[in-house]
C-alpha positions as CSV (number, residue, x, y, z in Angstrom):
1,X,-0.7,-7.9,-32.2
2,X,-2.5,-8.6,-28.7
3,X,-1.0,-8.7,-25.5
4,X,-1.8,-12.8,-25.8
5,X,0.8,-13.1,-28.6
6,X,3.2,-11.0,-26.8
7,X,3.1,-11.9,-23.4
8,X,1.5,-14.1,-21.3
9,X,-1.3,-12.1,-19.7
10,X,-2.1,-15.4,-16.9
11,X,1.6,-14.8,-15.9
12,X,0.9,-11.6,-15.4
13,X,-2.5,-12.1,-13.4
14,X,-0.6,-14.5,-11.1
15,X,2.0,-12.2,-10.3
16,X,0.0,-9.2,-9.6
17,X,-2.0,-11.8,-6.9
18,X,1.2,-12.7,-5.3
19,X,2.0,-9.2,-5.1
20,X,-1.2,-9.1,-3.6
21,X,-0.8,-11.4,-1.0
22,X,2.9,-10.8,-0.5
23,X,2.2,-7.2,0.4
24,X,-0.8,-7.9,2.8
25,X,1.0,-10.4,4.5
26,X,4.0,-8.1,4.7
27,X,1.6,-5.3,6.7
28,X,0.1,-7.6,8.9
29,X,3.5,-8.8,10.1
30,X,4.7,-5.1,10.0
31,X,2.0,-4.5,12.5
32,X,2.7,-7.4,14.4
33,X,6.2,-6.4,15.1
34,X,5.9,-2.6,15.5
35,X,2.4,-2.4,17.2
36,X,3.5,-3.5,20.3
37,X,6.2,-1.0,20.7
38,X,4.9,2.3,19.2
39,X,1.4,2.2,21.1
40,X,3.1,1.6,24.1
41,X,2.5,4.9,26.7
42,X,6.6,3.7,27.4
43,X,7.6,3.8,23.8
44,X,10.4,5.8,23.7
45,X,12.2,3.2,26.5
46,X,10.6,0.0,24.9
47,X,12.0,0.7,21.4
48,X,15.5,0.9,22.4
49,X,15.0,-2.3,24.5
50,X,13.3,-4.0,21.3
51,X,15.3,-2.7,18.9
52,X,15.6,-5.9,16.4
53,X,12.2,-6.3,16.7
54,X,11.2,-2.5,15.5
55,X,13.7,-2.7,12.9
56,X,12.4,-6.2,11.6
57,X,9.1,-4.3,11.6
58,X,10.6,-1.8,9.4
59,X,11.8,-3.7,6.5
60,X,8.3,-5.4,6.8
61,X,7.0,-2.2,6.0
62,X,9.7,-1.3,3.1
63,X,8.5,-5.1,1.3
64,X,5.0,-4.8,1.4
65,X,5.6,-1.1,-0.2
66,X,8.0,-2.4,-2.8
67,X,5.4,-5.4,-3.4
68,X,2.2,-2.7,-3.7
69,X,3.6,-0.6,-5.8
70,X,4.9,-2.6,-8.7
71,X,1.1,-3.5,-8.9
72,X,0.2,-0.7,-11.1
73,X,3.1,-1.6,-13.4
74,X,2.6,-5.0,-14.0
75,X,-0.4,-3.6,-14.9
76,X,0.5,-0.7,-17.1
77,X,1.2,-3.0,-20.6
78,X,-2.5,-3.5,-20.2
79,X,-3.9,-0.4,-18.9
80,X,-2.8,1.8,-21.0
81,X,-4.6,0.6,-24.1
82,X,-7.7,1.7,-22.4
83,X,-6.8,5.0,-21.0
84,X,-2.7,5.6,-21.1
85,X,-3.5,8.8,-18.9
86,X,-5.0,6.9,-15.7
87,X,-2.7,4.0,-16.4
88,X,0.1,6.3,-15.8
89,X,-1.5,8.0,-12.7
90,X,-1.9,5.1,-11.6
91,X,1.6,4.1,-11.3
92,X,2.3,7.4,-10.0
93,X,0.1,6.7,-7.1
94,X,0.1,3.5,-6.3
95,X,3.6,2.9,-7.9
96,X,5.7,5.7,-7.0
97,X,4.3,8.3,-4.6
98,X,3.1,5.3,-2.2
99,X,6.7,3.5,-2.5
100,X,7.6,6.8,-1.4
101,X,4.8,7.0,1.7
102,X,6.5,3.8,2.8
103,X,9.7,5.1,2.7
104,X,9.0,8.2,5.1
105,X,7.2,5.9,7.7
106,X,10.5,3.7,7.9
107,X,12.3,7.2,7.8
108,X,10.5,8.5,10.8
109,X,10.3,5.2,12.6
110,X,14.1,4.8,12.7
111,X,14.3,8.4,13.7
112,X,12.5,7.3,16.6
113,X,14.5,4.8,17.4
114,X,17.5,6.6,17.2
115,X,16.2,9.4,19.9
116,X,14.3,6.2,21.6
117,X,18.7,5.0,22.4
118,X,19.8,8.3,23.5
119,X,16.9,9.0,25.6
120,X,17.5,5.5,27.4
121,X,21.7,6.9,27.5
122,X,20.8,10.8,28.4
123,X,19.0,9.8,31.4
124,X,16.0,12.1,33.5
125,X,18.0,15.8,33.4
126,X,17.7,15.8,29.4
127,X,13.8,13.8,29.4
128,X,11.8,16.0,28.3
129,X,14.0,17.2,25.4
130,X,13.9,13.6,23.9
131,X,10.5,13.3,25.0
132,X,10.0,16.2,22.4
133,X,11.4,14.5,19.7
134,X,9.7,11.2,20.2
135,X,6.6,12.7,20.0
136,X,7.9,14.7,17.2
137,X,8.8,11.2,15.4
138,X,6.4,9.2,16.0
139,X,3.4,11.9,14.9
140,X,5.5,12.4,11.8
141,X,4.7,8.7,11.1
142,X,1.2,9.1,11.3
143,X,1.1,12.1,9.0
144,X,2.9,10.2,6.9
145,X,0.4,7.3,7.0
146,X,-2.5,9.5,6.2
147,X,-0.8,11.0,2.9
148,X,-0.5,7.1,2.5
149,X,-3.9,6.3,2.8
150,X,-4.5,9.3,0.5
151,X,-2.5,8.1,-2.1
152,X,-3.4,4.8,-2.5
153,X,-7.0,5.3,-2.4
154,X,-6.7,7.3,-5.3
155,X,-4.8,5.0,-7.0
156,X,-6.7,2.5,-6.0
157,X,-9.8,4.2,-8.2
158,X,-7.9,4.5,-10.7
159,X,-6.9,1.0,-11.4
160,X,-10.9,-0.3,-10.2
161,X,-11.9,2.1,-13.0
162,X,-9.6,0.5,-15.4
163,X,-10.6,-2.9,-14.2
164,X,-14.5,-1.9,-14.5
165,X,-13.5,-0.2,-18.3
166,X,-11.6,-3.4,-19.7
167,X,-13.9,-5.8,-18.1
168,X,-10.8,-8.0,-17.2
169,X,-12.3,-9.3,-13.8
170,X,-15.8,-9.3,-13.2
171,X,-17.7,-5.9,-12.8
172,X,-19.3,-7.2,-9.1
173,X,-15.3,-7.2,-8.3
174,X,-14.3,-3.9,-9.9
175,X,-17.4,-2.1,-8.2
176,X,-16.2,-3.8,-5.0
177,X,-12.7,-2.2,-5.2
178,X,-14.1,1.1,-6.5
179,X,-16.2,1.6,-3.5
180,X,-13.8,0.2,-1.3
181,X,-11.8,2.9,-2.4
182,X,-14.7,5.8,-2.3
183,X,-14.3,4.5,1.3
184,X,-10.7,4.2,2.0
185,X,-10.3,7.7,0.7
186,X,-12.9,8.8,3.4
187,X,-11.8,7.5,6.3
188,X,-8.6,9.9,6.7
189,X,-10.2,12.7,5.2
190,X,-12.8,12.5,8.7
191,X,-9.5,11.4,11.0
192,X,-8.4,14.9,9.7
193,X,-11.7,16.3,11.7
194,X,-10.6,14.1,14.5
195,X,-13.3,11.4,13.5
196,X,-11.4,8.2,13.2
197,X,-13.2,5.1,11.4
198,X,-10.8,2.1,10.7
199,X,-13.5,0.3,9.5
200,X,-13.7,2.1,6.2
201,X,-10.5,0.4,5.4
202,X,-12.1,-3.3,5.6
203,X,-13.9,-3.4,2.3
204,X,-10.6,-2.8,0.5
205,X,-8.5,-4.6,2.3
206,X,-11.0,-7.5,2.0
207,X,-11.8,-7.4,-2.0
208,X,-7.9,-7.0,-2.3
209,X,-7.9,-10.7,-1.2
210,X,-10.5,-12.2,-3.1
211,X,-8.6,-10.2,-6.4
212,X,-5.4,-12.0,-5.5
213,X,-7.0,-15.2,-5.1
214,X,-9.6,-14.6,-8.1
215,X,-6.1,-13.4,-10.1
216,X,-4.1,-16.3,-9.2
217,X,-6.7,-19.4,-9.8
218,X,-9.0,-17.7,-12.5
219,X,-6.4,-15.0,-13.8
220,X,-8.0,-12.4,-16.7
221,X,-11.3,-12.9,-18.6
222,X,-10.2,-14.5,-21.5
223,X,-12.6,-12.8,-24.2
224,X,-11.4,-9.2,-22.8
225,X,-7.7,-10.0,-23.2
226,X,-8.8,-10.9,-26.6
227,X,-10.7,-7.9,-27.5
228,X,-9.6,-4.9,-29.3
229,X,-9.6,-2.8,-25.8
230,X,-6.7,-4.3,-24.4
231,X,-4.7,-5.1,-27.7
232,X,-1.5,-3.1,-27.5
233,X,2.2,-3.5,-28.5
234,X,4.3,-3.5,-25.5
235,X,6.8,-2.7,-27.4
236,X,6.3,0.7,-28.2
């Protein structure tokens, strides 16, 4: 029995592109709230004077991780028919372990606001102390970032191989998101050696965009949801 007959696999292609966009839009406004505060040089007295706005940042952050990582199960039923090993890592890795990358940047960011309200109440004898931990806090969240950008890069390659493999979107598009990725994975790999390129992250972040779209008005090739390489019993 294929996936057709037990599911609608358009219904699934239409949610995984509003997961899409729902997640990206979710990170832009994440930045938007949070940016101003944490690059301030003053951050440690700005996030205790904005503190609605850092922790509006903050859920931001926790909905466009939830949203991201329940990409890789919607996709699962699908996957696994291919290769039930990579489906799973991918749910690992861009299901779980980024869910959980998410998680510790909230973690550390409302760490920081906590010591950003006592440094504000401790006044200049105790400064440097909370000065400490700011720093502390808000380097944590950037370590924690990286193992992000780590973790969904690989996942990443996983599902663009599984994309490429069951031809369900076209190959210029799974090639796209599988050397976005290559890319992705680089860029904090040379910010570890203290070279930082942010524009590695643009081809992903890009092709992402024209997936969720292509998902949403095109959805999955017809003739590969058909074939015997994505026929599996969801069931089971």
């Amino acid at each position: 029995m294929t996936i057709k007959e037990k599911m609608n696999p358009n219904k699934i292609a239409r949610t995984v592109g509003i997961l899409f966009i729902i997640g990206t839009v979710a990170g832009i406004l994440s930045l938007v709230f949070t940016g101003p505060i944490l690059d301030d040089p003053n951050y440690l007295t700005k996030a205790a004077a904005n503190e609605t706005q850092l922790i509006i940042g903050a859920l931001f952050i926790l909905i466009m991780g939830f949203s991201l990582s329940m990409l890789p199960v919607m996709l699962f039923p699908i996957f696994k028919k291919e290769n039930e090993a990579l489906a799973l890592g991918a749910v690992v890795f861009r299901g779980a372990l980024e869910a959980v990358a998410y998680i510790a940047i909230v973690i550390s960011m409302l760490l920081l606001l906590t010591v950003s309200r006592e440094y504000v109440n401790a006044g200049a004898p105790d400064a440097s102390y909370f000065q400490t931990l700011g720093t502390i806090s808000l380097e944590a969240g950037v370590w924690f970032g990286s193992m992000l950008n780590f973790v969904f890069s690989l996942g990443a390659l996983m599902i663009y191989y599984l994309f490429y493999k069951t031809n369900l979107i076209p190959r210029w598009l799974s090639v796209w998101g599988l050397i976005g990725g290559l890319l992705y994975f680089a860029e904090p790999v040379l910010a570890m050696f203290g070279a930082e390129f942010e524009i590695l992250f643009v081809p992903l972040a890009v092709q992402e965009m024209v997936l969720a779209l292509w998902l949403i008005v095109k959805g999955f090739n017809p003739s590969a949801i058909a074939s015997s390489s994505v026929k599996t019993d969801i069931n089971k």
